[in-house]
LOTIBA-927124 format. One record per residue (C-alpha): residue in one letter; x, y, z. Coordinates in Angstrom, 1 decimal, m for minus. Example, Ala and Ser with C-alpha at 12.3 -4.5 7.8 and 13.67 -1.06 7.14 Angstrom:
{'a'; {12.3; m4.5; 7.8}}
{'s'; {13.7; m1.1; 7.1}}
This chain:
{'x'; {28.0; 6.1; 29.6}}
{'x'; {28.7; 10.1; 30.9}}
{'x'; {30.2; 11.5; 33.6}}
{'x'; {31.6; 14.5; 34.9}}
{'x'; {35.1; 15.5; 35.2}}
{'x'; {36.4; 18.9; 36.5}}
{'x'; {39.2; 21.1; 33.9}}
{'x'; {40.7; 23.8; 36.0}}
{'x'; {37.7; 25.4; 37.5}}
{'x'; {34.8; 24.0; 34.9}}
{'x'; {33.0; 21.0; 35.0}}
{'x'; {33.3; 18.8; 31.3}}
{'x'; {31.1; 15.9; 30.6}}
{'x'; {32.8; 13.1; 29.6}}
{'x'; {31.5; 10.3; 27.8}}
{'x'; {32.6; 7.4; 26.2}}
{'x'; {31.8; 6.6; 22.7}}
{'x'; {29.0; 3.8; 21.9}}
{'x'; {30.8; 1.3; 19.7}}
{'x'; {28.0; 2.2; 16.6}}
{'x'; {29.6; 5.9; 16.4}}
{'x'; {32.9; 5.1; 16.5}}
{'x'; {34.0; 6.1; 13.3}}
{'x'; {32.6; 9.2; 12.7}}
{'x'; {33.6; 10.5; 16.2}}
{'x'; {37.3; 9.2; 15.5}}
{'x'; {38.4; 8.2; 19.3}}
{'x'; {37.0; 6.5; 22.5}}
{'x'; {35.9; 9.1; 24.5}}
{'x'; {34.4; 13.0; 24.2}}
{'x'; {34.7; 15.6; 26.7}}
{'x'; {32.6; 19.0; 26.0}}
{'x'; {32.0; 21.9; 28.5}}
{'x'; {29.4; 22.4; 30.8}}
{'x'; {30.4; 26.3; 30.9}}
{'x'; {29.7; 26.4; 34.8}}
{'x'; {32.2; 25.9; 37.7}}
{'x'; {29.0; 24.6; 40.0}}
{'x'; {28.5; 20.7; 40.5}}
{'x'; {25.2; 21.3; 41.2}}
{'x'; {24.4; 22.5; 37.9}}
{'x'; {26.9; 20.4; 35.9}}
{'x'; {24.6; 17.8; 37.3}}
{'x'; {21.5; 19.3; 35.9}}
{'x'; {22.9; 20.2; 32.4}}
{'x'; {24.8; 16.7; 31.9}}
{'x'; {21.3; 14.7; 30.4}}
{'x'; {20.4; 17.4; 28.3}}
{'x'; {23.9; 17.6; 27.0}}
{'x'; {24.5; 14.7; 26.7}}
{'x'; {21.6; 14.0; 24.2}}
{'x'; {22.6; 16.4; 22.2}}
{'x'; {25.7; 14.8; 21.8}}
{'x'; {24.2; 11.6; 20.7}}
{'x'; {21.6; 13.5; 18.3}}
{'x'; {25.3; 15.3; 17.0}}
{'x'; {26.6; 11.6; 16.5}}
{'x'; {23.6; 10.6; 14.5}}
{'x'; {23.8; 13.4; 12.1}}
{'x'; {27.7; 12.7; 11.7}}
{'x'; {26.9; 9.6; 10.7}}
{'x'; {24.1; 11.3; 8.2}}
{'x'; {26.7; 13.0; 6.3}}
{'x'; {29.2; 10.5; 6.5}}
{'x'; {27.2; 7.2; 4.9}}
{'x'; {24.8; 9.5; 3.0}}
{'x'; {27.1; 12.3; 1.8}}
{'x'; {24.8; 12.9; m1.8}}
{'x'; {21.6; 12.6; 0.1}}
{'x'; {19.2; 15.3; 1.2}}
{'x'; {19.6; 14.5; 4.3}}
{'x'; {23.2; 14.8; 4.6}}
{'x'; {22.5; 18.5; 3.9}}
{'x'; {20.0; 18.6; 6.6}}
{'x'; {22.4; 16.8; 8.8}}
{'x'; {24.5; 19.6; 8.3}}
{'x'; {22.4; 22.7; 9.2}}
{'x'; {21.2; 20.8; 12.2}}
{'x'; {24.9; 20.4; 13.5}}
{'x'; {25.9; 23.9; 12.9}}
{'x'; {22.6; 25.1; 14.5}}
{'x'; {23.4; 22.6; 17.5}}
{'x'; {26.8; 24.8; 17.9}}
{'x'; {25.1; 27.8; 17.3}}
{'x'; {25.5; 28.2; 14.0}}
{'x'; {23.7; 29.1; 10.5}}
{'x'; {24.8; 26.3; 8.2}}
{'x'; {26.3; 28.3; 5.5}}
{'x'; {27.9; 27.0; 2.3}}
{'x'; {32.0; 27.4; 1.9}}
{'x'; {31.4; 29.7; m0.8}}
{'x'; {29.2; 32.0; 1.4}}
{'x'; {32.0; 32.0; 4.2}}
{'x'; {34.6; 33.3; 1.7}}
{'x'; {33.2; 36.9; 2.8}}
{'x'; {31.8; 36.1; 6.2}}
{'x'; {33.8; 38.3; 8.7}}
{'x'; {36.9; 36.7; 10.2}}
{'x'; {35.6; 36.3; 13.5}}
{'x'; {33.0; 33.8; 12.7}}
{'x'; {35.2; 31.9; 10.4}}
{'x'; {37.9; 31.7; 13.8}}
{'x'; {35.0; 31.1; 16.0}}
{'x'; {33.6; 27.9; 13.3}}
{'x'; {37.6; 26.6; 13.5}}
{'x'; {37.6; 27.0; 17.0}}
{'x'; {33.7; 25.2; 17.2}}
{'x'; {34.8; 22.0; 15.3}}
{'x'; {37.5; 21.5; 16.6}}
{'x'; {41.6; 19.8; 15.7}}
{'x'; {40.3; 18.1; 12.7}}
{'x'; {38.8; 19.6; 9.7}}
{'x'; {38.1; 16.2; 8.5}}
{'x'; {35.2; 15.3; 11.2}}
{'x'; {31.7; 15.7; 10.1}}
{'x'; {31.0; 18.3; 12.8}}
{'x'; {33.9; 20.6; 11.2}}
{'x'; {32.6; 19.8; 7.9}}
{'x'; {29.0; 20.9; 8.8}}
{'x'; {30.4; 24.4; 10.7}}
{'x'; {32.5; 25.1; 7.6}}
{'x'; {29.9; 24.8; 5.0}}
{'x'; {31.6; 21.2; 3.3}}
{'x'; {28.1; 20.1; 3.1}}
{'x'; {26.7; 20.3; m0.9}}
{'x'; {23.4; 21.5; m1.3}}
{'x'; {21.3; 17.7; m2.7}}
{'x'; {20.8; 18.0; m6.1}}
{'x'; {17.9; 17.5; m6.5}}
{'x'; {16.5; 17.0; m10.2}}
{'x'; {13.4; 18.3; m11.7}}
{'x'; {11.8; 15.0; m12.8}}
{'x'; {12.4; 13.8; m8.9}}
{'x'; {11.2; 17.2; m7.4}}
{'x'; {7.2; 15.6; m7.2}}
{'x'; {8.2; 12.5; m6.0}}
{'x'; {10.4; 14.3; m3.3}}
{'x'; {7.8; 16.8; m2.3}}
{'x'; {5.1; 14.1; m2.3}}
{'x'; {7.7; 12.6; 0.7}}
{'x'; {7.6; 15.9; 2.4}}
{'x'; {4.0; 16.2; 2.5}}
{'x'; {3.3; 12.7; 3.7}}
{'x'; {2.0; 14.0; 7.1}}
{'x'; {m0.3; 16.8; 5.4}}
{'x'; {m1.6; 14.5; 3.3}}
{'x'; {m2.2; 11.5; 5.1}}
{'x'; {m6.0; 11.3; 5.4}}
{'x'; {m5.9; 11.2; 1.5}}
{'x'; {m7.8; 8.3; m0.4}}
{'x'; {m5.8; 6.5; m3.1}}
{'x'; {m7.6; 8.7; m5.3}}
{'x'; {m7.2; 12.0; m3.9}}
{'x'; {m3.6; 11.6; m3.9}}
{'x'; {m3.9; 10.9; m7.8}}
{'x'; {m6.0; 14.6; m7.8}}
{'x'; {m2.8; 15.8; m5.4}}
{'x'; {m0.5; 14.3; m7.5}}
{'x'; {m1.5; 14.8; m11.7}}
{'x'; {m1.4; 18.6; m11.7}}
{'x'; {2.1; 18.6; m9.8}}
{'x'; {3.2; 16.3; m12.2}}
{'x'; {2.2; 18.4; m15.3}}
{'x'; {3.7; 21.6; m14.4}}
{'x'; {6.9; 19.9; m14.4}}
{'x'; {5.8; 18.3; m17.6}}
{'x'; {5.2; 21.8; m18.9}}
{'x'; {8.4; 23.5; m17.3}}
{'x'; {10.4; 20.8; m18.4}}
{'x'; {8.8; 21.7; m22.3}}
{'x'; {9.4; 25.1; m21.6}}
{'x'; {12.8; 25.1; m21.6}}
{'x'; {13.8; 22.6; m24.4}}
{'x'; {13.0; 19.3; m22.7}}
{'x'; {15.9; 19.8; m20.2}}
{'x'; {15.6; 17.7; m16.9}}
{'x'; {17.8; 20.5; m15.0}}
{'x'; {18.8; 20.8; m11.3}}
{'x'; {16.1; 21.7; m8.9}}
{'x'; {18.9; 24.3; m7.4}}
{'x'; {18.8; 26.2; m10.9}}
{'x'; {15.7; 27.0; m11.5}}
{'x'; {15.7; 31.3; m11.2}}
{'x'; {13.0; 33.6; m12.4}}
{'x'; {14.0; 33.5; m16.0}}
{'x'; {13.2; 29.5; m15.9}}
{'x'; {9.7; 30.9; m14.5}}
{'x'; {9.2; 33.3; m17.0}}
{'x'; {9.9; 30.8; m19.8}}
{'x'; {7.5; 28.4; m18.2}}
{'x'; {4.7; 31.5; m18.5}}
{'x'; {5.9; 32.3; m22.4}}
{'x'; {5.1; 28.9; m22.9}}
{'x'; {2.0; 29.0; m21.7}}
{'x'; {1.4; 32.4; m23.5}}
{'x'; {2.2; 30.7; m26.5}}
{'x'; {m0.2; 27.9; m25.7}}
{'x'; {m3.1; 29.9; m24.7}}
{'x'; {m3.3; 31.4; m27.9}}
{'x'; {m2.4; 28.8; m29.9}}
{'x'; {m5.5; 26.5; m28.6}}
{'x'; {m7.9; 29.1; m26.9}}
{'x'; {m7.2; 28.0; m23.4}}
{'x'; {m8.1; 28.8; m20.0}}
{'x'; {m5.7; 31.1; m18.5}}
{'x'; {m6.5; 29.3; m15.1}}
{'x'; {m4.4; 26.0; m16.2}}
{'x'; {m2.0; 28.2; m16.2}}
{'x'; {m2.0; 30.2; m12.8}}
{'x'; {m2.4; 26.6; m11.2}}
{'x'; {0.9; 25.2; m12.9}}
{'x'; {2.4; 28.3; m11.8}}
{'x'; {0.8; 28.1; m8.2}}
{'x'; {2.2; 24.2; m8.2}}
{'x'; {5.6; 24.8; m8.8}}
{'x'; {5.8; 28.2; m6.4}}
{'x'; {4.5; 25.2; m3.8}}
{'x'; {6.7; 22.4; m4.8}}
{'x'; {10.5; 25.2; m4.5}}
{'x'; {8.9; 26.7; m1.4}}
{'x'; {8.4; 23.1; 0.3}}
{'x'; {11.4; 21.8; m1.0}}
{'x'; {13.8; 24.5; 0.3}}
{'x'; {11.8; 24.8; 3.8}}
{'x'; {13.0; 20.8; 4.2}}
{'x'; {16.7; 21.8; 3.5}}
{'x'; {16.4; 24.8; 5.6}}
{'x'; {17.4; 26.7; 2.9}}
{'x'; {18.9; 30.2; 3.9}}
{'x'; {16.8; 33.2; 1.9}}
{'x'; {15.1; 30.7; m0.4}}
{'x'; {14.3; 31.4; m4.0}}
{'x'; {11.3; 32.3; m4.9}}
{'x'; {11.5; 32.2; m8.9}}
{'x'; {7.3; 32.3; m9.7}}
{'x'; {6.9; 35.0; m7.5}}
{'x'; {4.5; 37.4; m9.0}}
{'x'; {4.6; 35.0; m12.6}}
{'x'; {0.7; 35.2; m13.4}}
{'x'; {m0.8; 35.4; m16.0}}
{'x'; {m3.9; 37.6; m15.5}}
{'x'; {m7.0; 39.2; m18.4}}
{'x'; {m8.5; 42.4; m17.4}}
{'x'; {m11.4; 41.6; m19.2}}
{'x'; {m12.1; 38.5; m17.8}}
{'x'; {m15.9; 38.5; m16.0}}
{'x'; {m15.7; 36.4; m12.9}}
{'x'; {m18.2; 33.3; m13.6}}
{'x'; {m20.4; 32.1; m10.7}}
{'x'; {m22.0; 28.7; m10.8}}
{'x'; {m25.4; 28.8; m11.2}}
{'x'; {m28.1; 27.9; m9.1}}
{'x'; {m30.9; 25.0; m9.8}}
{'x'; {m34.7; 26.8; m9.6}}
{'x'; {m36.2; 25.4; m6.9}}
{'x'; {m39.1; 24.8; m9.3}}
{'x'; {m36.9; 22.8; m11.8}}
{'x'; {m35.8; 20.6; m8.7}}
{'x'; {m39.8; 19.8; m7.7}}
{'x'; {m41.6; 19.7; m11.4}}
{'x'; {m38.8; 18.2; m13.1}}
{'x'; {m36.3; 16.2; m11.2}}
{'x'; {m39.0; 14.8; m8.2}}
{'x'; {m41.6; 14.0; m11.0}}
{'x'; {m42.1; 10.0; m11.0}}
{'x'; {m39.5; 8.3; m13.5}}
{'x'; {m37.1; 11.2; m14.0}}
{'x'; {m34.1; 9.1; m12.8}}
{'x'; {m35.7; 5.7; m14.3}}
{'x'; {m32.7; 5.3; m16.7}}
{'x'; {m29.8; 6.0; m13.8}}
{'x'; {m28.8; 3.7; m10.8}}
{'x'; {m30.1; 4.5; m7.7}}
{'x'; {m27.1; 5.4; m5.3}}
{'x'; {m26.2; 8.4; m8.1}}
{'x'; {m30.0; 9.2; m7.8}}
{'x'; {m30.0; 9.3; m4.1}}
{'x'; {m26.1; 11.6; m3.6}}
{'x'; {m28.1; 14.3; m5.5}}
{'x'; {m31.4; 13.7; m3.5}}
{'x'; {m28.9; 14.1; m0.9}}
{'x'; {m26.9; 16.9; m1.7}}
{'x'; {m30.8; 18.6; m2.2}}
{'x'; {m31.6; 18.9; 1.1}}
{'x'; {m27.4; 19.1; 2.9}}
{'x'; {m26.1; 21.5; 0.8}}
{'x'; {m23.0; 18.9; 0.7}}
{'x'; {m20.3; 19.0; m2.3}}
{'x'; {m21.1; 15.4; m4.3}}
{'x'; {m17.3; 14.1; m2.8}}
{'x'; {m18.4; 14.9; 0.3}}
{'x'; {m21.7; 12.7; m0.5}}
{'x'; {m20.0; 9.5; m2.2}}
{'x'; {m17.4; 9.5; m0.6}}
{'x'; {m18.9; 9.0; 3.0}}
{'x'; {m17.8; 5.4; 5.0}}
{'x'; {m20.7; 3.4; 6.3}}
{'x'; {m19.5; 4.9; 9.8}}
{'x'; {m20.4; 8.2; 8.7}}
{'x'; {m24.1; 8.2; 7.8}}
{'x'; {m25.7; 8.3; 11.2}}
{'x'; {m29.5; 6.9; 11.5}}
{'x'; {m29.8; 5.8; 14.9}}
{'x'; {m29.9; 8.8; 16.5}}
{'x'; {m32.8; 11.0; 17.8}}
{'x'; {m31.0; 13.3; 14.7}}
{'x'; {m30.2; 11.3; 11.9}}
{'x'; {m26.8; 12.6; 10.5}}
{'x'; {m24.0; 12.6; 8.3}}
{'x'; {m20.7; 13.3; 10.2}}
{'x'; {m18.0; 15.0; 7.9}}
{'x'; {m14.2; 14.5; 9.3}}
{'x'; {m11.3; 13.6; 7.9}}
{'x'; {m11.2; 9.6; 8.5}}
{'x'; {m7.7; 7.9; 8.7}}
{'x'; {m7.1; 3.7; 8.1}}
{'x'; {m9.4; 1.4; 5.4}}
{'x'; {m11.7; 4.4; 5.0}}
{'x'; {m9.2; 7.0; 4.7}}
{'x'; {m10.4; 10.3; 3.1}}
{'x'; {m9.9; 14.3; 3.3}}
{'x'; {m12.6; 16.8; 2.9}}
{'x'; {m11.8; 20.5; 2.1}}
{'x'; {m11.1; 21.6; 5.3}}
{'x'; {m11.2; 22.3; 9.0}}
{'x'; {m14.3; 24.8; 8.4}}
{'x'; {m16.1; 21.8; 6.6}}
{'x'; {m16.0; 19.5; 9.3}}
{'x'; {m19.4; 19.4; 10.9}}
{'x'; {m22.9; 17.2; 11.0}}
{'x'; {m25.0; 17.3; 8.5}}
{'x'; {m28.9; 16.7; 9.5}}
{'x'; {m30.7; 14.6; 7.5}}
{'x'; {m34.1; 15.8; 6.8}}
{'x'; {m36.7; 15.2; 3.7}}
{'x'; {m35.6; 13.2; 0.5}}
{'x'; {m32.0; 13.5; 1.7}}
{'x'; {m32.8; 11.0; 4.7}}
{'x'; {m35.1; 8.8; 2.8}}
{'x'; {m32.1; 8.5; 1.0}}
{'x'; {m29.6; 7.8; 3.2}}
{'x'; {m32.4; 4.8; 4.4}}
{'x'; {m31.6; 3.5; 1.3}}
{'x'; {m28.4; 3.4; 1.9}}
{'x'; {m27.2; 3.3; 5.0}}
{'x'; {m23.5; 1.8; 3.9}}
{'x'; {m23.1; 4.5; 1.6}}
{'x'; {m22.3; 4.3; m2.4}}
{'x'; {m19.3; 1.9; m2.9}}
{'x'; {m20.1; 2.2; m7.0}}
{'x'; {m18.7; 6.0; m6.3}}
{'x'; {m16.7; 6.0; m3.3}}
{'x'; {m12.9; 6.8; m3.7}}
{'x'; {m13.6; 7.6; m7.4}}
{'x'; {m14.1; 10.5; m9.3}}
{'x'; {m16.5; 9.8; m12.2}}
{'x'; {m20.2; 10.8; m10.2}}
{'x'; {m20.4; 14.5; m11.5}}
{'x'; {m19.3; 13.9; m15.1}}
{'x'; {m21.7; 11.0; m15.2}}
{'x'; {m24.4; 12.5; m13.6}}
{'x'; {m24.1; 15.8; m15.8}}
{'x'; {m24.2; 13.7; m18.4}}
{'x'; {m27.0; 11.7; m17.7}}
{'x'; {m29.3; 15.1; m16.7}}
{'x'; {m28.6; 16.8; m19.9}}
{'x'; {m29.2; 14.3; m21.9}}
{'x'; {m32.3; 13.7; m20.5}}
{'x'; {m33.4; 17.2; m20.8}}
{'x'; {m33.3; 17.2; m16.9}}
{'x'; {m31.4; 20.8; m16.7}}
{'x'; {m32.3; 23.9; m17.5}}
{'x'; {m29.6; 24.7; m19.6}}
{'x'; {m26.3; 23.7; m20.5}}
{'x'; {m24.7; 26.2; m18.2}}
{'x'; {m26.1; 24.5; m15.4}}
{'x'; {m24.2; 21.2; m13.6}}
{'x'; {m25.6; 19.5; m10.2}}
{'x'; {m23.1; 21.5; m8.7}}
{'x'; {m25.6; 24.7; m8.4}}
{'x'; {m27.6; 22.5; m6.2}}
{'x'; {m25.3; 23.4; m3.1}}
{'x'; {m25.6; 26.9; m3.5}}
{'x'; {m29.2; 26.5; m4.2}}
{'x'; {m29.8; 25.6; m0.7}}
{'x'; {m27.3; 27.8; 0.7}}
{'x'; {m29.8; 30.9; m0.9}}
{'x'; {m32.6; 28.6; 1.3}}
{'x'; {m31.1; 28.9; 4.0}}
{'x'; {m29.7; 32.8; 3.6}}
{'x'; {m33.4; 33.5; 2.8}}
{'x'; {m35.1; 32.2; 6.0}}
{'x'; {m32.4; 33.3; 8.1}}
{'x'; {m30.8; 36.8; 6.6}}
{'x'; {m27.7; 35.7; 7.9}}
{'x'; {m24.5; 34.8; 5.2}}
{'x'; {m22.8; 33.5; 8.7}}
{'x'; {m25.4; 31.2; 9.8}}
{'x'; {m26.2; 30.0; 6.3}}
{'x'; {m21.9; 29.8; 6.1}}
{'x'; {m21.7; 27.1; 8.9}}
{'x'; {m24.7; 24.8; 7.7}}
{'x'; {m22.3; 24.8; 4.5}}
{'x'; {m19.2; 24.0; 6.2}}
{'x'; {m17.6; 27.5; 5.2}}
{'x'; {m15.2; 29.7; 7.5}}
{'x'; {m17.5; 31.9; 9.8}}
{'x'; {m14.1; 33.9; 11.1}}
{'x'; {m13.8; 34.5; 7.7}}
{'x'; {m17.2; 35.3; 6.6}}
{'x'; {m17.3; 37.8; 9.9}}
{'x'; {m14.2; 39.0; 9.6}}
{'x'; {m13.0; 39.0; 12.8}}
{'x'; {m12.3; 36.0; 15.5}}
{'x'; {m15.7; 33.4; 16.4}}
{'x'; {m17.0; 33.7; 20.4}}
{'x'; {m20.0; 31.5; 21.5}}
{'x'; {m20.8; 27.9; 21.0}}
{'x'; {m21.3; 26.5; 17.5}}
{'x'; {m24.1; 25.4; 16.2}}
{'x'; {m25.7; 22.4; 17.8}}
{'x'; {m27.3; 19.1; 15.7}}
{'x'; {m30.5; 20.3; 16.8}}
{'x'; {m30.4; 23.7; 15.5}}
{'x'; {m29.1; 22.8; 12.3}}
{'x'; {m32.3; 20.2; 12.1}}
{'x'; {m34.7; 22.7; 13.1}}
{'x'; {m33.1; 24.9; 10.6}}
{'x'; {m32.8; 22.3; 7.9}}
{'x'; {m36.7; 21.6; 8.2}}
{'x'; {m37.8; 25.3; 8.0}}
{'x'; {m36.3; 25.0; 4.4}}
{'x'; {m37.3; 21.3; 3.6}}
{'x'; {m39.1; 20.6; 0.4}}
{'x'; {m41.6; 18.8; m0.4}}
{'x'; {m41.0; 14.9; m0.2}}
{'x'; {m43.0; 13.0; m3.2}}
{'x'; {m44.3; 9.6; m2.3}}
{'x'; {m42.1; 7.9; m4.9}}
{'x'; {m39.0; 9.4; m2.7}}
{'x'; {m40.0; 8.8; 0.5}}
């Protein structure tokens, strides 16, 4: 319960202590100014204050049955900012100018043993945090960003975090140090070790660049939940990087291979039929194969004047994530990709949630002599129909939407108009259609 009582000229609230915050608080009641000498506005500011009193209380508490947790530290910094402070650590107020160190004494108040004067005088330690922990930690951070995730996609999320700190960890002796120590020279042993790797076994530099790319992700999200002042950034500009190196394109399937080859009767006599129909699908959609399998019964629209898939990021039983915000869209269905999806209209449970449909598919086309060379994986079908659609339309934008690609980024500059309607993309799909053979259809 809070009220108002008048010191001198200025109006205090006053509130009496709930029995729960007793002991962090240390007495009954708190009084803290209102700053103004009008009841009027003492009136107005009391709820406001008066929850920030209670959100104060809760963080005392924080620090004071958690004092080794992470959260204690962001207790802390939450406290001081509530006074209008930057939480800084006691040994960075050693040289702060006397005047804020008075005005911090002054701010917490009689008792330097109280949470809140802990908190303004930097008492707080920084969690320390351990490297082995640092994936499980982040993975806790990130729960909101990754929560349309599948089971496996977290695994995909998850693995390469987990061997960078595998590799960092090797990289300097097999220590499991302190989150908090890890500087630019602990980066630059982690990218001698991979140096020394690299040329040991003839590997990709890539492997590299994305263990360094994971760890720069990992510190920064880490020290963004502790509110860390002027974070580290050890793996800044750690790369490893080969001049000579001729960027690789995946290449496309020849329309002709797709019609004389794969749509000839029996070519897919030996596989099962839902991995025959994602690639009959991904023909005619220009859809990645995850985007394919993994699709919930809900998602493959037939009963609609425009039969459709509908590509979102689901949430509950069906949970999955696709790229990103550009690739959200409907998909028209149109030649062997909706005879297809007939044959399936709850989707492909043998695939779904799993990870295993382009290796096995690959597989099963090579050995099978079913691609034209051993460059080529069903990937290149994609961007086999994006050059359909770029050559009937002469437009990379237009040809960038049907593919669930960034159009801001494609123009360069910010998107005006209406998207793309179902419609359009069908008529658009059609111009481009092949063929269907009667053992498809």
């Amino acid at each position: 319960m809070a009220g108002l009582i008048k010191r001198g000229d200025i109006w205090h609230l006053r509130m009496r202590v709930p029995k729960r915050y007793l002991a962090v608080a240390g007495r009954k009641e708190i009084h803290r100014s209102l700053a103004t000498d009008s009841e009027r506005r003492a009136r107005e500011l009391l709820p406001d204050v008066k929850a920030k009193l209670l959100a104060e209380l809760d963080e005392m508490t924080v620090i004071k049955e958690r004092p080794d947790d992470a959260s204690a530290y962001r207790a802390a910094q939450k406290i001081a900012q509530a006074r209008g402070f930057a939480y800084r650590p006691i040994s960075d107020l050693m040289d702060a100018p006397l005047d804020e160190i008075l005005d911090r004494v002054e701010a917490a108040g009689a008792d330097p043993a109280t949470q809140t004067a802990k908190a303004l005088l930097g008492a707080v330690d920084e969690p320390a945090l351990a490297l082995s922990g640092l994936v499980d930690e982040v993975e806790r951070l990130a729960a909101h960003d990754n929560r349309f995730k599948s089971d496996n996609q977290m695994r995909l999320w998850r693995n390469p975090r987990k061997r960078a700190v595998a590799n960092l960890t090797a990289a300097l002796g097999g220590k499991d140090i302190s989150v908090s120590v890890i500087d630019h020279a602990a980066a630059l042993k982690h990218k001698a070790w991979w140096q020394k790797k690299i040329a040991a076994e003839n590997l990709s530099m890539q492997s590299a660049n994305k263990d360094f790319a994971n760890m720069a992700g990992m510190l920064r999200r880490y020290y963004e939940s502790i509110a860390q002042p002027n974070p580290p950034e050890p793996y800044r500009r750690v790369s490893l990087k080969d001049r000579h190196k001729v960027e690789a394109r995946k290449l496309e399937i020849p329309v002709d291979w797709i019609t004389e080859k794969w749509f000839a009767p029996g070519a897919f006599e030996a596989t099962n039929a839902e991995a025959r129909d994602i690639l009959l699908i991904s023909i005619e959609t220009g859809c990645r194969q995850s985007e394919i399998h993994d699709l919930p019964a809900s998602a493959i629209i037939l009963d609609h004047p425009v039969p459709h898939l509908r590509l979102a990021f689901e949430e509950g039983e069906d949970r999955r994530e696709i790229k990103n915000s550009a690739s959200v869209r409907l998909v028209p269905l149109v030649g062997v990709a909706l005879a297809a999806a007939k044959r399936h209209p709850n989707g492909f449970p043998r695939y779904r949630g799993k990870s295993n449909y382009s290796g096995t598919m690959n597989k099963y086309l090579r050995s099978n002599d079913l691609m034209p060379s051993a460059k080529h994986t069903i990937g290149g079908v994609r961007h086999t129909w994006e050059s359909r659609i770029l050559d009937a339309t002469k437009r990379m934008d237009v040809s960038g939407e049907m593919m669930g690609h960034s159009v801001k980024v494609i123009r360069g500059r910010p998107v005006y108009g209406d998207a793309m309607d179902l419609a359009e993309r069908q008529e658009l799909a059609q111009r481009v259609m092949l063929p269907v053979p009667d053992h498809f259809a």
